[in-house]
N, C-alpha and C positions, 0 to 999 in steps of 0.2 A: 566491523561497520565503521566509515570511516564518515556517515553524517553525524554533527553534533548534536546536541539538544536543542539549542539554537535553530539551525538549520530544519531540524524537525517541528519546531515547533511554527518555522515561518513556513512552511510547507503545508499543515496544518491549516494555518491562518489561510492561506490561499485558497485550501481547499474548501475552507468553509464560505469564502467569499465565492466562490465560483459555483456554490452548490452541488459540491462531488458528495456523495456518498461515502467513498472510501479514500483511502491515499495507500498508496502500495511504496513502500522503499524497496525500488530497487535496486540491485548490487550486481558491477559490469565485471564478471572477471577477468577481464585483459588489465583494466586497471583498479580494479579493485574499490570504487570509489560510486557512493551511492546517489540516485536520483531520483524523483519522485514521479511516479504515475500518478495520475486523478482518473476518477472512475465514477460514474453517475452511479449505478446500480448493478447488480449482483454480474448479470451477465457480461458488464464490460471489465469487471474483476477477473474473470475468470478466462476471457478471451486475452487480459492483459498478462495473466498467468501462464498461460499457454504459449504466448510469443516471447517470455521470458527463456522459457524453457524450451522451445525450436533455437533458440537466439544463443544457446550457449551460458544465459545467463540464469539469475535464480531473483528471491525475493529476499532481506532480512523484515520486515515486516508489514499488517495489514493492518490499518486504523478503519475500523468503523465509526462515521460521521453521528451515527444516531446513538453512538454510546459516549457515557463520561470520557472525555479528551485526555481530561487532568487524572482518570483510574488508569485508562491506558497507558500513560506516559509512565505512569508509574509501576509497568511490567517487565519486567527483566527483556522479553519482547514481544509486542503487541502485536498476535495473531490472530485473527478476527475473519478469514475467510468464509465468507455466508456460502449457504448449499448453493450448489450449480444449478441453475434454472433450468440448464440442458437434457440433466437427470431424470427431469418430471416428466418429460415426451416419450 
């Protein structure tokens, strides 16, 4: 993972100021170098997941907005993908 703490945590900040739900890090492997999704709610997680994975790419982590910020940060890596609202249909 080539985002810092730093970097993750202003990501974070952004996403709490824009009202996301979630923050997705994710990881480009042509170059190896991480960027942040923002995601309202469960289903734009999971469509965001989906075109990582068409894309060649993958995720290193999922912050959920409605949990402790400062428990997450303090997980080796913070996995947080809510159920697929797609599931339910």
């Amino acid at each position: 993972m080539t985002a810092t703490r730093n970097d993750i945590e202003l990501w974070l900040h952004q996403a709490r100021e824009q009202g996301s739900g979630f923050l997705i890090v994710g990881h480009d492997w042509w170059d190896h170098e991480n960027f942040p999704i923002y995601c309202k709610d469960a289903a734009e997680v999971h469509d965001a997941l989906d075109r990582l994975r068409c894309g060649g790419n993958r995720y290193d982590e999922v912050y959920d907005m409605s949990l402790s910020v400062e428990e997450q940060m303090q997980e080796h890596r913070a996995i947080h993908i809510p159920p697929d609202p797609r599931d339910s249909k």
